[in-house]
N, C-alpha and C positions, 0 to 999 in steps of 0.2 A: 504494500500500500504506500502512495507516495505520502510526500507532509503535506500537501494541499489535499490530498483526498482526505487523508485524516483530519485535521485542521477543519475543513467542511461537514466534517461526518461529526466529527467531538460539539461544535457550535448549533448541528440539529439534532444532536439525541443527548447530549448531557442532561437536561430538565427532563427528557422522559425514564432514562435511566437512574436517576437520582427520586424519583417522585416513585417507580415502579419498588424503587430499595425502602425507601421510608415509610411507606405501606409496608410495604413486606415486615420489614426491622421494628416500625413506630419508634426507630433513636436515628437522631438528624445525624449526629457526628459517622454512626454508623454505615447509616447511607452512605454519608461523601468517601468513606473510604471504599465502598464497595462500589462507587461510581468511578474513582481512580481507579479501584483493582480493572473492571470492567474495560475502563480506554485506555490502559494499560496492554490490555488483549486483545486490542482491538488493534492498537497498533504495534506488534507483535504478530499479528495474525498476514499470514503467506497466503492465505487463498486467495481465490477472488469470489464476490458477491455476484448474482445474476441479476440482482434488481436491488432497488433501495428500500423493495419490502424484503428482502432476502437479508438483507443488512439489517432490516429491522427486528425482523424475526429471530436472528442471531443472536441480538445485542438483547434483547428480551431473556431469552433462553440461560445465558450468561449471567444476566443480571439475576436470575430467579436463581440459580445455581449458587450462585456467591453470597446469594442472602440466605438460603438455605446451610450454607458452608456456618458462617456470622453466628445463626441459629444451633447449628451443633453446638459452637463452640462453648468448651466448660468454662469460659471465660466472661462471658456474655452478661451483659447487666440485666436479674430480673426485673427490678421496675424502674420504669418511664415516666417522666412527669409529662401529660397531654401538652405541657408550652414548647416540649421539646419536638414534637412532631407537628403542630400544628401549623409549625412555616411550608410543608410541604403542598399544601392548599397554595394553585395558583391563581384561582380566582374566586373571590368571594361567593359566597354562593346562598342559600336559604340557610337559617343558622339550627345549627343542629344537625345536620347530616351528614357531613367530616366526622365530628363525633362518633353520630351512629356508626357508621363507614367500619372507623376505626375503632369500635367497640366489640365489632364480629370476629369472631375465631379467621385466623390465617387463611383457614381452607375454605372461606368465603369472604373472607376479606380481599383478596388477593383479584379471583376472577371478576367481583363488583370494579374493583377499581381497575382492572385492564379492557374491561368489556363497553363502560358507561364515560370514563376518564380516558382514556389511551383509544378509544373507537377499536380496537381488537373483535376478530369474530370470534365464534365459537372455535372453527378450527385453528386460530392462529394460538387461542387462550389454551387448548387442549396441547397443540403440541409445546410453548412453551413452558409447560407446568407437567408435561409427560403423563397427563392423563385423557382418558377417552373423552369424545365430543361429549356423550348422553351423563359423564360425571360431571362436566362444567355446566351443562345444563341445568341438572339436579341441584346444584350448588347454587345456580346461580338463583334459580327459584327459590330455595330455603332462606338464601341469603336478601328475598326481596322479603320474601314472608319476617323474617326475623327483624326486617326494617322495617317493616308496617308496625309491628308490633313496637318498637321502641319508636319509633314518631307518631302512634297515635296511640288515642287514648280508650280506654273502656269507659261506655254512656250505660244507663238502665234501657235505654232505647234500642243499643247496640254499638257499632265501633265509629267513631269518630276522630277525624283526624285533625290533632292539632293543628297543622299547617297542610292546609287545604291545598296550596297550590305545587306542592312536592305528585309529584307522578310518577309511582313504584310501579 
């Protein structure tokens, strides 16, 4: 890869590599190293890409891998203060649902924010997380059900949603 190819490829996927870690991780500092390790690899990396969704899909793969690495590690800090992850939100949005987002277990945390954030299909989210299409689906349903449930609320009439203009 030359240094302009790099250079150009680091300046369009560093905020999605970095954002894809900090969901993953929920620890900012964490992230940035795994967004280094990641372009790191990337330039380092001999092949060539067949498209710039090919590079995408790479650099996704990598980054889920290295945040899974982060995750093994016995070194890893259990808890996170929410100020710490909350920079990764790049645009404002209806308040509470970053939150929620980031309140769901990994294994639907992950495919919400690659599918709804990062525009990923179902096949691009299954293969870089190495599981079947019909489990990212499953996932990703539970994962809107268990959203519902934490942005809205229980009425004696029936369920009601706090913020009426969120569309799970």
């Amino acid at each position: 890869m030359t240094d302009e190819a790099f250079e150009q490829a680091a300046r369009g996927y560093t905020n999605t590599i970095f954002r894809v870690a900090c969901h993953a991780l929920k620890d900012r500092q964490e992230a940035e190293d795994v967004t280094q390790t990641v372009l790191l690899r990337l330039c380092q990396y001999t092949g060539e890409f067949q498209s710039a969704e090919h590079m995408k899909h790479w650099l996704l793969r990598v980054t889920v891998n290295e945040s899974r690495k982060v995750l093994r590690s016995p070194w890893r800090k259990r808890m996170v203060p929410l100020e710490d992850w909350d920079a990764a939100a790049e645009e404002p949005e209806e308040p509470g649902v970053l939150e929620a987002v980031m309140a769901l277990e990994a294994k639907y945390r992950l495919p919400i924010y690659l599918y709804y954030y990062e525009d990923c299909s179902i096949q691009e989210i299954s293969a870089a997380l190495r599981t079947n299409p019909s489990t990212v689906q499953t996932r990703l349903q539970r994962a809107r059900e268990k959203l519902k449930r934490i942005l809205c609320e229980e009425t004696k009439e029936g369920t009601a949603c706090v913020r009426p203009k969120i569309v799970l």
